[in-house]
C-alpha positions in Angstrom: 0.0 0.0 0.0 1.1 3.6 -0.2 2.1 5.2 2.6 -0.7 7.4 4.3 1.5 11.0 3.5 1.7 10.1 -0.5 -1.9 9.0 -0.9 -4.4 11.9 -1.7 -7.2 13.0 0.4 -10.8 13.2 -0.1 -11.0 16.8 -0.3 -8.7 17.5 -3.6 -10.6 14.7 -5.5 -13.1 16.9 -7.2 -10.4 19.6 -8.0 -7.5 17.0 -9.9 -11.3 15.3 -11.9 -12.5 19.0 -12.8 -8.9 20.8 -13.2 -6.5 17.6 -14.0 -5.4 16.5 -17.6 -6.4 13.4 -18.4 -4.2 10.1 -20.0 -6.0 7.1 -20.9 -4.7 3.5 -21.4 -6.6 0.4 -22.5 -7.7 -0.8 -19.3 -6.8 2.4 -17.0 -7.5 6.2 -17.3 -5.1 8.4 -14.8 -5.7 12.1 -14.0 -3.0 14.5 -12.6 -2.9 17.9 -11.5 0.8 19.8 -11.0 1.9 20.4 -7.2 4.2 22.9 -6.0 7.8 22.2 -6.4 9.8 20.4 -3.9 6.7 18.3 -2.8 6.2 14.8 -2.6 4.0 13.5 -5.7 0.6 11.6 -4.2 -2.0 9.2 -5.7 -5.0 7.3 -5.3 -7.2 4.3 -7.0 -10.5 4.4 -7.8 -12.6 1.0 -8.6 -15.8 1.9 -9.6 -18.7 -0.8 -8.4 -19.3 -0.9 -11.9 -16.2 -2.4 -13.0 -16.2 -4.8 -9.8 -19.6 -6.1 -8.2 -17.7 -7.4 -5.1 -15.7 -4.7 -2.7 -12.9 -7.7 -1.7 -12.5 -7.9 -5.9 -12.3 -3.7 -5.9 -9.8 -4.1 -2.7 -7.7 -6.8 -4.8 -7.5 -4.6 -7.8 -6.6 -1.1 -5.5 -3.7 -3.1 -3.7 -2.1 -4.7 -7.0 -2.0 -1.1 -8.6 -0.9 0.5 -5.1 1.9 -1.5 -5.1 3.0 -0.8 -8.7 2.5 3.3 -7.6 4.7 2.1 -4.4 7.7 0.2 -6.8 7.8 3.0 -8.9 7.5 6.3 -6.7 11.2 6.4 -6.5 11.1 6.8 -10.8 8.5 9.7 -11.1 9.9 13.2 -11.9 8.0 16.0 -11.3 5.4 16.5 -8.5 1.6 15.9 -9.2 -1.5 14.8 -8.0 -2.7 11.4 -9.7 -5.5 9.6 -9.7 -5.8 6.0 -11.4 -9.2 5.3 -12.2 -10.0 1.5 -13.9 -11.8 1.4 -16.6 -12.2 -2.3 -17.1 -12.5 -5.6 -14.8 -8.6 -6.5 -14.9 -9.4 -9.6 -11.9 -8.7 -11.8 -14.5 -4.8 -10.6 -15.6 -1.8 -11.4 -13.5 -0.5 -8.8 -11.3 2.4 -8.9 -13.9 0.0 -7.5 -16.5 -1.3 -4.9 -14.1 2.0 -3.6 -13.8 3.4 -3.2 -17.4 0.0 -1.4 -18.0 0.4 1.2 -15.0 4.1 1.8 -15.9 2.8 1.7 -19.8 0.7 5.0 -18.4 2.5 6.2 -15.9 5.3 6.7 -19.6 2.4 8.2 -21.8 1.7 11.1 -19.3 5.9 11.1 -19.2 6.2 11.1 -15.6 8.8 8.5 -15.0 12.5 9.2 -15.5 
């Protein structure tokens, strides 16, 4: 999981989906708003019911892309706000799969190094 001070809080959520620009995979859709300089970048999941009936299904899919945000935090240049949002039931893919999608993204919106 991500640690509690890199994880966004309710609060900003409306401001990153109204204000944030938007990058969209096959499976994933992420939304990021800029920071001040010198802060840490922070993120959060989203897993619609829609995409997952059962909440221990959402929770699966939330900790598989929490760690891939975790592995990779070290990577991302630039501070931002980001918000993963899943666009698709991915229960059925490895956690292998998960990842080289998130990194595959987290590259589009050029945020890693």
């Amino acid at each position: 999981m991500l640690p509690i001070k890199r994880r966004i809080k309710k609060q900003l959520f409306p401001k990153i989906v109204k204000e944030g620009s938007f990058v969209s995979g096959d499976n994933y859709y992420l939304r990021l708003l800029g920071k001040k300089e010198g802060e840490l970048s922070n993120f959060a999941v989203v897993v619609p019911a829609k995409v997952k009936k059962t909440s221990v299904g959402r929770h699966l899919i939330k900790r598989w892309i929490s760690a891939v945000l975790e592995g990779v935090l070290a990577e991302i240049q630039g501070e931002f706000y980001g918000i993963v949002f899943v666009k698709k039931d991915v229960s059925g893919q490895s956690y292998n799969e998960v990842k080289k999608e998130i990194i595959k993204l987290l590259q589009k919106a050029q945020m890693l190094k």
